[in-house]
Backbone as CSV, one residue per row, in Angstrom:
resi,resn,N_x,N_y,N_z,CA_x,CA_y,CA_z,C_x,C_y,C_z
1,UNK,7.661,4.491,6.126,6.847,5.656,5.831,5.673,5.688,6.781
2,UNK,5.146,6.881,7.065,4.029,7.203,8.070,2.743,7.650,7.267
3,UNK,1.955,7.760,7.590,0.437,7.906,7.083,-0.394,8.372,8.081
4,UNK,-0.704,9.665,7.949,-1.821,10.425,8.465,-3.142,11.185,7.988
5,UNK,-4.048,11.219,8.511,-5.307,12.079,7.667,-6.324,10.440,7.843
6,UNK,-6.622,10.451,6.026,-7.433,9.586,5.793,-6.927,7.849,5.698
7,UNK,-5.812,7.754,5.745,-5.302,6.444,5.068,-4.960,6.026,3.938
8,UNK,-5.551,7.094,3.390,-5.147,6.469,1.601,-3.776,6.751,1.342
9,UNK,-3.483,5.654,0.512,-1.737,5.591,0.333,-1.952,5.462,-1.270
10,UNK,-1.018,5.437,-1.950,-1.254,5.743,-3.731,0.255,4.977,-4.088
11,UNK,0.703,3.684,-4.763,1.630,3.539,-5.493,1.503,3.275,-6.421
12,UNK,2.640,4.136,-7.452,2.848,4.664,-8.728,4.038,3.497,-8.801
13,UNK,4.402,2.428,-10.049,5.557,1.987,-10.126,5.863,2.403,-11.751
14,UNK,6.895,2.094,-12.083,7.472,2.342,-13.722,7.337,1.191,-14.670
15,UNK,7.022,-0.054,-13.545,6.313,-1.067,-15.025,5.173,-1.487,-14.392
16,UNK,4.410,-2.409,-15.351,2.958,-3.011,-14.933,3.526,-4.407,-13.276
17,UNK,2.672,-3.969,-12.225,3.072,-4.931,-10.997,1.775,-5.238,-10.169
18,UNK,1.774,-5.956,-9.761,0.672,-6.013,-8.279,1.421,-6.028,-7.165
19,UNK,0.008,-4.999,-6.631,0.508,-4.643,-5.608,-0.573,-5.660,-4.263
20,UNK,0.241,-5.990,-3.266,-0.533,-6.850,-2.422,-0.165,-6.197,-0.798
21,UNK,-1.232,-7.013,0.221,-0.621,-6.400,1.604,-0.584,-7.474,2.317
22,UNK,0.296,-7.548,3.577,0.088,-8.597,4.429,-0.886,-8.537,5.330
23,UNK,-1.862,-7.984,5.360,-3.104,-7.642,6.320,-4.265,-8.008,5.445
24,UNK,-5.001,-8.541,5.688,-6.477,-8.987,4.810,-6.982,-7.596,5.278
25,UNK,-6.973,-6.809,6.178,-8.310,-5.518,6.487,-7.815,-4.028,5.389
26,UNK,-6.814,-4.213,4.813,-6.312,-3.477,3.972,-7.090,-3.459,2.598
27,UNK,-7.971,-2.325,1.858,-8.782,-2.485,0.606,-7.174,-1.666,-0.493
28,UNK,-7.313,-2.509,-1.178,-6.247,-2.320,-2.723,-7.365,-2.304,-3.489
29,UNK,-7.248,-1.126,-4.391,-7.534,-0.908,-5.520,-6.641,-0.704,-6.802
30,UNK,-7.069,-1.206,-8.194,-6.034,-0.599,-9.027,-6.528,0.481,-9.956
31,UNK,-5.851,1.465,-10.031,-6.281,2.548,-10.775,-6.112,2.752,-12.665
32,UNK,-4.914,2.573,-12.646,-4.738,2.401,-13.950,-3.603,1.172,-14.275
33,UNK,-2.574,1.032,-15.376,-1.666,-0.340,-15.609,-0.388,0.185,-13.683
34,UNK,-0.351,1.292,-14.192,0.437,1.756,-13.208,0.374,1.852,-11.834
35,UNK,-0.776,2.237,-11.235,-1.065,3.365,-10.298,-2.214,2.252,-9.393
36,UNK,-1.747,1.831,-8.109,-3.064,1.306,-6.864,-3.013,2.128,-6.092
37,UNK,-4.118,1.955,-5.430,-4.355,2.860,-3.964,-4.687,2.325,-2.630
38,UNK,-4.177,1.881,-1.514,-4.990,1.571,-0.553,-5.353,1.983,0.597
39,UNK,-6.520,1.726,1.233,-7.245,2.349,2.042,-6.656,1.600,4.076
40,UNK,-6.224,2.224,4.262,-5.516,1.609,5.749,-6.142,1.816,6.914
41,UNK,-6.922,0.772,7.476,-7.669,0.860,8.474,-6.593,1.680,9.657
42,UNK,-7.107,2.441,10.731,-6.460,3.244,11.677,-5.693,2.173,12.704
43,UNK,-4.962,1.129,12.458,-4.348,0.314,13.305,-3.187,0.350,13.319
44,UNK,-2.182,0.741,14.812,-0.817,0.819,15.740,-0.199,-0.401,14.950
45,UNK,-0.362,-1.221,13.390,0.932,-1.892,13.343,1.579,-1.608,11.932
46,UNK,2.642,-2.462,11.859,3.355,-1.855,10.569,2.568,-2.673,9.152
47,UNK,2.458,-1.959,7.976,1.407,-2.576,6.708,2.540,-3.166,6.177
48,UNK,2.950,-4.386,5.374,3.896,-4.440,4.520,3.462,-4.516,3.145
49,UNK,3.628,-3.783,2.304,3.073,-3.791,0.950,4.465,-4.461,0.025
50,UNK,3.772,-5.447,-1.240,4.833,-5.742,-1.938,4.467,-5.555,-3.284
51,UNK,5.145,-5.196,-4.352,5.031,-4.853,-6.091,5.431,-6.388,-6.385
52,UNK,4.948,-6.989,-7.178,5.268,-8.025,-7.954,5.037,-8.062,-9.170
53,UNK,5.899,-8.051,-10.343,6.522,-8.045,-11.452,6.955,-8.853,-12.269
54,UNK,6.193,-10.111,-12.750,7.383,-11.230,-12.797,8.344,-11.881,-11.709
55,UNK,9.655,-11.932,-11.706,9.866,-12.680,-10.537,10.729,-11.288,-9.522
56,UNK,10.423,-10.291,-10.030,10.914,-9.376,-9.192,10.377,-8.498,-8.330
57,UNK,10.537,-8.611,-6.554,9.716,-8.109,-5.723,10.096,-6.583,-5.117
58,UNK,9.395,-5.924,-4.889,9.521,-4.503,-4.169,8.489,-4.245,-2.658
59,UNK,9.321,-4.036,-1.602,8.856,-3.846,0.061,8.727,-2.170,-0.055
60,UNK,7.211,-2.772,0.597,7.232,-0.901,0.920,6.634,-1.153,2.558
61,UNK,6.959,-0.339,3.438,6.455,-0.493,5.095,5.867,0.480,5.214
62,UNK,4.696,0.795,5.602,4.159,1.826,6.094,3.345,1.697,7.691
63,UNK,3.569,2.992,7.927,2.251,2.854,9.599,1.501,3.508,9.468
64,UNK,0.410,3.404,10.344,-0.926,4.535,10.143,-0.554,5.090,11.471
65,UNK,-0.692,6.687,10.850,-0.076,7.412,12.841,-1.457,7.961,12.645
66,UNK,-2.190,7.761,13.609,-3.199,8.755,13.941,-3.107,10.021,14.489
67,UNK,-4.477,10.806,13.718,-4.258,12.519,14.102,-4.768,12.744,15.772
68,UNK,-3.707,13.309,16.251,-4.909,13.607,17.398,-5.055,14.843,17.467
């Protein structure tokens, strides 16, 4: 997935999970049991985000494309 504008990205899952990134410059917030948001600094590499659930994991990839 691609990401343009501001950076903010929003995942919604269907049970209670954390969500984490492989980048320390990445800010995660959690919104409600469901719902984080994070804020993606404007950097050319790929984010890997993961849901963790108990022992069950979910990959999400995203890039930040900048506007020009």
């Amino acid at each position: 997935t691609q990401v343009k504008g501001d950076g903010i990205v929003r995942f919604t899952t269907s049970i209670e999970a954390t969500i984490t990134c492989n980048m320390d410059d990445v800010a995660l917030r959690q919104i409600d049991a469901l719902t984080w948001e994070a804020t993606i600094p404007p950097e050319d590499h790929p984010y890997e985000f993961t849901a963790t659930a108990r022992e069950e994991k979910v990959f999400c990839h995203i890039r930040y494309e900048k506007e020009t």
